[in-house]
C-alpha positions as a Markdown table, in Angstrom:
| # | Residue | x | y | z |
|---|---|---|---|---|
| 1 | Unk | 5.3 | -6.0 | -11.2 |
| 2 | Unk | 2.7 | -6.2 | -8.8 |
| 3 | Unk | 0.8 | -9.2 | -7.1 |
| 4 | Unk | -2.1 | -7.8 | -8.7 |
| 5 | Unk | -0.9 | -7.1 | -12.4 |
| 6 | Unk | 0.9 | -11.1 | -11.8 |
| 7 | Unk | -2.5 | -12.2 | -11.3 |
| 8 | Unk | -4.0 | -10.7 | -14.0 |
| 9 | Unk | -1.7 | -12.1 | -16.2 |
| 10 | Unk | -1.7 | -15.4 | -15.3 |
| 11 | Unk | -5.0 | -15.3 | -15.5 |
| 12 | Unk | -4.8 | -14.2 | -19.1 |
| 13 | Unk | -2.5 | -17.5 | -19.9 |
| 14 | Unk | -4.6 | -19.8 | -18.2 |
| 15 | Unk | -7.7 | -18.6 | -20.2 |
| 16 | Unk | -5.3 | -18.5 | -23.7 |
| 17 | Unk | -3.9 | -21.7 | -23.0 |
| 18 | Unk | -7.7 | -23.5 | -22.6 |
| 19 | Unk | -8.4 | -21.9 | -26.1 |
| 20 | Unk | -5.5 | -23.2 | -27.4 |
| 21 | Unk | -6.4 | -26.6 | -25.9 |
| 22 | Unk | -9.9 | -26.4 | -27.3 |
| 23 | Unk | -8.8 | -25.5 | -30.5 |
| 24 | Unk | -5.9 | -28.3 | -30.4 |
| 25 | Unk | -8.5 | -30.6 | -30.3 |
| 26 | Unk | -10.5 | -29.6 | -32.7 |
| 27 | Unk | -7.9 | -29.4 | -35.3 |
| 28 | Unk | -7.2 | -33.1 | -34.5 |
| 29 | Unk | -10.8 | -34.3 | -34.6 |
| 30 | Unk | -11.0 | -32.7 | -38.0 |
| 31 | Unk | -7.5 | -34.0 | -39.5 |
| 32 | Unk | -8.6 | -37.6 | -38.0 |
| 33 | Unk | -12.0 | -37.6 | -39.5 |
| 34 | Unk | -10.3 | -36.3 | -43.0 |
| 35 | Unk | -7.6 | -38.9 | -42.6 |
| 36 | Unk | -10.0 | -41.4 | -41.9 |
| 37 | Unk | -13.2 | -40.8 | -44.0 |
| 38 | Unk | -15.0 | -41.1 | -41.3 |
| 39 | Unk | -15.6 | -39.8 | -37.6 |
| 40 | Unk | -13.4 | -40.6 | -34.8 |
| 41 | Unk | -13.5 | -43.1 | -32.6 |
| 42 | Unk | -17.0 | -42.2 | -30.2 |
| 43 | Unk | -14.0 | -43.2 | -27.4 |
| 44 | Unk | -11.9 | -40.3 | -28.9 |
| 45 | Unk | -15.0 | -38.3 | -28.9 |
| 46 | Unk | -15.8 | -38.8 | -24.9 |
| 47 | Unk | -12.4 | -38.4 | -23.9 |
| 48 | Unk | -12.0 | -34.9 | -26.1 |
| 49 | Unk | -15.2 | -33.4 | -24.5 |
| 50 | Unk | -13.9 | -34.2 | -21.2 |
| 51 | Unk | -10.9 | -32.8 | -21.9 |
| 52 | Unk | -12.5 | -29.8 | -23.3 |
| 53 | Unk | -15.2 | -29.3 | -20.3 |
| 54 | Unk | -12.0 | -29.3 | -18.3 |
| 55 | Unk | -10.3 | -26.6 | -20.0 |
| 56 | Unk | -13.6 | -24.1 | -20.3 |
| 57 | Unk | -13.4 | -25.0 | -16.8 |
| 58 | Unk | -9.9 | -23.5 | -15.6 |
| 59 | Unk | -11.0 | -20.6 | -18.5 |
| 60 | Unk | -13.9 | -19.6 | -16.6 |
| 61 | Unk | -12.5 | -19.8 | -13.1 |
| 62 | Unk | -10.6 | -16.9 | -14.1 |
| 63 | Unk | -11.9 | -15.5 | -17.0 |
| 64 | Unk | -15.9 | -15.8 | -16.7 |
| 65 | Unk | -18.0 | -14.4 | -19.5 |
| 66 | Unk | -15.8 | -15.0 | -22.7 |
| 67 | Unk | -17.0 | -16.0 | -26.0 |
| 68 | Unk | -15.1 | -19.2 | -25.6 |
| 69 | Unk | -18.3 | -21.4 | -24.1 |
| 70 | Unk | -20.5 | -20.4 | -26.7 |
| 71 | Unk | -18.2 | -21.2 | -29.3 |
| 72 | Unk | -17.2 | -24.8 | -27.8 |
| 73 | Unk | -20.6 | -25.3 | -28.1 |
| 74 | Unk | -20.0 | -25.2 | -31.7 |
| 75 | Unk | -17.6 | -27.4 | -31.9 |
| 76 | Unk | -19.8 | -31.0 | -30.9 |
């Protein structure tokens, strides 16, 4: 393989792991609010926006322009 292929590819799994990460989330917000009746925590909240600025983040540093952005957006 070459450096520049290597690159590309990591690239790839660093943007699919942030959706995966984003979408983690999600899927736990949801299952807590079901479970609960009720929103989570507003600390929850803070701390999973962080964690999803963070991740769109690393996605865009190497994979600028995807949908993933807009659809976060979507999510809060």
């Amino acid at each position: 393989m070459q450096d520049q292929e290597i690159k590309e590819m990591l690239a790839d799994l660093i943007w699919l792991n942030a959706l995966m990460a984003t979408e983690l989330i999600q899927v736990t917000e949801n299952s807590s609010a079901i479970l609960r009746k009720s929103p989570p925590p507003t600390s929850c909240l803070k701390e999973h926006k962080a964690l999803r600025e963070t991740a769109l983040f690393m996605a865009e540093k190497y994979r600028p322009g995807t949908m993933l952005s807009q659809h976060l957006t979507k999510h809060q």
